[in-house]
N, C-alpha and C positions, 0 to 999 in steps of 0.2 A: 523486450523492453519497449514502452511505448519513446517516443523519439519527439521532440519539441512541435518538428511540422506536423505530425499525426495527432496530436495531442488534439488542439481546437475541432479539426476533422473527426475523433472520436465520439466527441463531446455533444456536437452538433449529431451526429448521427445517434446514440444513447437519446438525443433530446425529442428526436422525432419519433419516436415509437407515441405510443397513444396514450395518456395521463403523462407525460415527462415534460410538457412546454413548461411548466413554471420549475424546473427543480435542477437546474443548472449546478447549484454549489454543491447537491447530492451525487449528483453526475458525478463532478470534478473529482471527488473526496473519492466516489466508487472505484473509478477510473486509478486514483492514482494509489490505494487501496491494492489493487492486484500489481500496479507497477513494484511495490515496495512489497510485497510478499516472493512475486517471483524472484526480485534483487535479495533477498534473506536469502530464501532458497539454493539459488546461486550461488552464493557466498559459503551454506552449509551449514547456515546460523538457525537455519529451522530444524536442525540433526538434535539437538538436546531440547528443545522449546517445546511446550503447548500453546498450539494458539486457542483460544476461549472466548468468554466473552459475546456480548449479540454478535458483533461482526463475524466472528466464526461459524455462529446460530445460522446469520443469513445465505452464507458463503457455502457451508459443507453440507447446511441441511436444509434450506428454502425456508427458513423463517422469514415470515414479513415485516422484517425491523429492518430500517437503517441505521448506522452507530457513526459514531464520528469518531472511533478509537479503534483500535488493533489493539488487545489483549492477550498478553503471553504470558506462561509460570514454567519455569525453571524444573520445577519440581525438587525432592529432597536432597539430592548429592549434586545441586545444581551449582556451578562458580563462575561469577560473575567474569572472571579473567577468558572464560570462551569467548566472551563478546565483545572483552572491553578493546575499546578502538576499532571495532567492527564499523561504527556510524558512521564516523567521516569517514571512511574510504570506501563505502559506497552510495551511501545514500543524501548524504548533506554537503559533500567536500565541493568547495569551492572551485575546485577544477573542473574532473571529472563526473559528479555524481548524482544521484536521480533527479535533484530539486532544477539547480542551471540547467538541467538541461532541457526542462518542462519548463520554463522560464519563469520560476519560482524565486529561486535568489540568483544571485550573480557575484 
């Protein structure tokens, strides 16, 4: 997981490679993009899901799109009760979870 002090430090280094000095908010979103797939993953939440969508396109196959979205489907015998309450307790919760600690919410 990226960690709040590495975060700017990522960000900044992502920015220096060559064509990326103006694309800062594409960085951020890329960056925090794998934070929030790895935390799925972890959790076990990616065992029934497809992930779809450009963001998948650019991530599993080098399409030259950026998406501003994560795209998932369930598929046919899919229940929503595998996920539900999955969000806040890893990803959005005001304690411990991906956002605080990127210092996104508080």
């Amino acid at each position: 997981m990226i960690e709040q002090t590495d975060f700017p430090l990522l960000v900044e280094q992502a920015m220096s490679l060559p064509g990326r000095a103006n694309m800062r908010s594409v960085i951020e979103k890329e960056l925090l993009h794998y934070d929030i797939l790895f935390t799925l993953d972890r959790k076990g939440l990616l065992d029934k899901l497809t992930f779809q969508g450009g963001t998948s396109l650019r991530l599993c196959y080098g399409a030259p799109r950026f998406s501003e979205v994560l795209d998932f489907a369930g598929g046919r015998n899919f229940a929503r009760g595998i996920c539900a309450g999955s969000s806040n307790r890893g990803l959005g919760s005001k304690s411990n979870g991906l956002m605080p600690r990127l210092g996104i919410i508080g």
